[in-house]
Kinemage of the C-alpha trace (Angstrom):
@kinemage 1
@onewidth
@group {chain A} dominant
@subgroup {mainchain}
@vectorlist {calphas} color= white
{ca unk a 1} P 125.687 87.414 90.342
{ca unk a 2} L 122.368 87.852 88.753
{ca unk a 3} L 120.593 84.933 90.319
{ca unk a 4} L 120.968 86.108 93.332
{ca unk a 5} L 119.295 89.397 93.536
{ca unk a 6} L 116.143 87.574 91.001
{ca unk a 7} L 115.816 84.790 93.584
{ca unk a 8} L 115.773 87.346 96.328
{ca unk a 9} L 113.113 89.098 94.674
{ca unk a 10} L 110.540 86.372 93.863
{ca unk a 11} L 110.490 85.267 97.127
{ca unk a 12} L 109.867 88.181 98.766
{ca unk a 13} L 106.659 88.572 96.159
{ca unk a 14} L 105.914 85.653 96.937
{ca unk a 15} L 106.089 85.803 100.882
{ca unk a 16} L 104.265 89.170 100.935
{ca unk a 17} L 101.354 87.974 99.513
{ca unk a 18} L 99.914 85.842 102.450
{ca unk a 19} L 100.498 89.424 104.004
{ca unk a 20} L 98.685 91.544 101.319
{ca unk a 21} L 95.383 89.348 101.994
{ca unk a 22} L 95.785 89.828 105.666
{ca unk a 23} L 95.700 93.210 105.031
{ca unk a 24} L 93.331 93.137 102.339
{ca unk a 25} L 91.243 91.239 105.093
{ca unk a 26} L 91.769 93.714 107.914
{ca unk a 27} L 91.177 96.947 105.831
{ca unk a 28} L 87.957 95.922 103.242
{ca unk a 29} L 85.741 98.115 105.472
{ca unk a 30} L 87.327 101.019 104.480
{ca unk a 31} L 87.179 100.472 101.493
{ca unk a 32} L 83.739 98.782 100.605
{ca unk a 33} L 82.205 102.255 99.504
{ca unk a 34} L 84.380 102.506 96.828
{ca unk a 35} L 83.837 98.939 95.429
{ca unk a 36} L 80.697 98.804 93.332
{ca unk a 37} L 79.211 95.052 92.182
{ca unk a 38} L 81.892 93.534 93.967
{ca unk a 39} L 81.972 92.671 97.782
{ca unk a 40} L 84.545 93.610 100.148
{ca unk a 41} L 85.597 90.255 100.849
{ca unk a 42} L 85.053 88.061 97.751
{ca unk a 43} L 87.425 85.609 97.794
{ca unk a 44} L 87.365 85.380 93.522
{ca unk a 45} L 88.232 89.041 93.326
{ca unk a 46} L 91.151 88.272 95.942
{ca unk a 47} L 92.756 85.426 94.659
{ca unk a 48} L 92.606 87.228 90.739
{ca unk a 49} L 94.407 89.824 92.571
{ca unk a 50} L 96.844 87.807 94.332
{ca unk a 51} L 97.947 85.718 91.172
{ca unk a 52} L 98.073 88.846 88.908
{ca unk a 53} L 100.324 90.615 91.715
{ca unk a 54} L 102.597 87.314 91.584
{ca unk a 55} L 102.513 86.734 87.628
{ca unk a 56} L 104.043 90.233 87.821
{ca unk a 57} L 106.732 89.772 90.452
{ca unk a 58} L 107.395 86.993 88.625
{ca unk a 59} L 108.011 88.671 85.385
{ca unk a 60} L 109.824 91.406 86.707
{ca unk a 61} L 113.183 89.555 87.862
{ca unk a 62} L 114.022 87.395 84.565
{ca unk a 63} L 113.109 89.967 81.994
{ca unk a 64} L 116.144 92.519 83.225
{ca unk a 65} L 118.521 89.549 84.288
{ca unk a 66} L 118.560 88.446 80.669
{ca unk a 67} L 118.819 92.007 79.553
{ca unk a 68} L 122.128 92.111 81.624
{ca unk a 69} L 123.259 89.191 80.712
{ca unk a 70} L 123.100 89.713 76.567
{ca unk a 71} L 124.935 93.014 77.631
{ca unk a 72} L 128.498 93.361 76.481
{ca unk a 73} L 130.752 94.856 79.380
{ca unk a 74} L 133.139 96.379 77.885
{ca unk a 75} L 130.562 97.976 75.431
{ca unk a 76} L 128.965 99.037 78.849
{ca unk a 77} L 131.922 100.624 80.719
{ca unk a 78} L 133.215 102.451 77.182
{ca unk a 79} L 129.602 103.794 76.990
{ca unk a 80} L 129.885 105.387 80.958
């Protein structure tokens, strides 16, 4: 049961993302007075972003699937 719900995740981080940039796109205007050195629409600034956003959705599902997995049930129901 685990894989699904990891699988499910990762692609969803992974499908967003085109749709953060949009919106990273659409809404740097708004935001350029808080950026200093760095302008609104650098494309090096956006793709560190993008690939630090999807190292971390990436991370995020196998870490607590193995956790769960290494778990002992019965250990785990006794314990609730």
């Amino acid at each position: 049961m685990a894989p699904g719900p990891n699988r499910r995740r990762s692609s969803t981080t992974t499908y967003c993302s085109p749709l953060g940039l949009t919106a990273s796109f659409l809404l740097s205007r708004f935001v350029s007075g808080l950026l200093r050195d760095v302008p609104p629409n650098d494309p090096l600034a956006l793709l560190a972003a993008a690939t630090a956003r999807l190292c971390v959705g990436g991370l995020a599902s196998p870490i607590p699937a193995r956790l769960a997995v290494r778990t002992d049930l019965m250990t785990a129901l006794r314990a609730e």
